[in-house]
C-alpha positions in Angstrom: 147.5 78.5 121.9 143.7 79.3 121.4 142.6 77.9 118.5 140.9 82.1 117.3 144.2 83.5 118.1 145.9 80.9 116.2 143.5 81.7 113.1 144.2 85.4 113.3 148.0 85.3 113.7 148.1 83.2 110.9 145.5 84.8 108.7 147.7 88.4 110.0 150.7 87.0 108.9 149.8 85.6 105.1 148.4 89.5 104.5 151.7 90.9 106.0 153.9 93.0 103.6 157.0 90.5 102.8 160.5 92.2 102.5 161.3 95.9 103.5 161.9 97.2 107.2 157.8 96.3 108.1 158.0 93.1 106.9 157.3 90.1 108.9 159.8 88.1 111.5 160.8 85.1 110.0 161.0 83.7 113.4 157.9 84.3 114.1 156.0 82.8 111.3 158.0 79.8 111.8 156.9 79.4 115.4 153.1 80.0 114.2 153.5 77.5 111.7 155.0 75.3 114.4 151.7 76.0 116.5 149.2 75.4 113.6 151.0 72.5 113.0 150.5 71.0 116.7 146.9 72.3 116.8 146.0 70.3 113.6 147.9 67.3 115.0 145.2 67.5 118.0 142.7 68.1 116.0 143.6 65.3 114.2 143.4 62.8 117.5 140.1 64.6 118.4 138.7 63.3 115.2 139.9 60.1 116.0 138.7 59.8 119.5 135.1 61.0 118.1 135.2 57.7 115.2 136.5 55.5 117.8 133.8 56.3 120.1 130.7 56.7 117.3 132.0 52.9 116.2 131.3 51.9 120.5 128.1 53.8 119.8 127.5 51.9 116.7 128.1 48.3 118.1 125.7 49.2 120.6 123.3 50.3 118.4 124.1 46.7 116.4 123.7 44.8 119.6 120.4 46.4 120.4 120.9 48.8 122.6 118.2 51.6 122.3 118.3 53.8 125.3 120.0 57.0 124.1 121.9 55.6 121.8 121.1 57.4 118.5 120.5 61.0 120.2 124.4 60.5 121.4 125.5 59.2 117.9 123.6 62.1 116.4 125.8 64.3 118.9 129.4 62.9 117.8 128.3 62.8 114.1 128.1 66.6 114.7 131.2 67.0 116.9 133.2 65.0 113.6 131.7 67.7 111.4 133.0 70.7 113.3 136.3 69.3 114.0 136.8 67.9 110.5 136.0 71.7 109.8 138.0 73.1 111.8 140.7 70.9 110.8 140.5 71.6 107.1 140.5 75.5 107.9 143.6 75.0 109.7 145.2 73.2 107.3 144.4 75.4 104.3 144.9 78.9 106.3 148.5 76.8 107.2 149.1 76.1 103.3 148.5 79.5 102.4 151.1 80.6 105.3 153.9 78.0 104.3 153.0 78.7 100.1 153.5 82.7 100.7 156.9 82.8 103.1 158.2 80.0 100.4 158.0 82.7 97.5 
């Protein structure tokens, strides 16, 4: 699922009305929350893959390398602070989702 659609269905679902004949399908915020769940797993292996390769980066740096070295560390260092964003977005929007169909 794309990650904007994912925020939306979830962010349309924690302001849905609870209870009544309008109220949201249980089914279906279980099956969002199943997909938030898998996108912040990914999310969570993207982050990982990014330190893994700033620390191959790093040892290069460390065994002298120069040649484009820092402009591509500078790159991941900003590709670790969108994902770990994006992952703590998730994670919250996902809280507030779970916290709400729980009451």
């Amino acid at each position: 699922m794309d990650r904007t659609v994912l925020l939306e269905d979830i962010r349309t679902l924690i302001s849905a009305p609870l209870g009544g004949d309008q109220s949201v399908d249980r089914a279906r915020v279980e099956r969002t929350l199943t997909d938030g769940y898998a996108h912040a797993l990914a999310l969570e292996a993207e982050r990982l893959q990014i330190e893994r390769r700033m620390e191959h980066v790093t040892a290069r740096i460390g065994a002298g390398e120069r040649n484009g070295v820092v402009g591509e560390l500078s790159r991941l260092s900003q590709q670790l602070g969108s994902t770990e964003r994006s992952l703590a977005e998730l994670r919250t929007l996902l809280a507030s989702l779970r916290d709400r169909v729980r009451r």
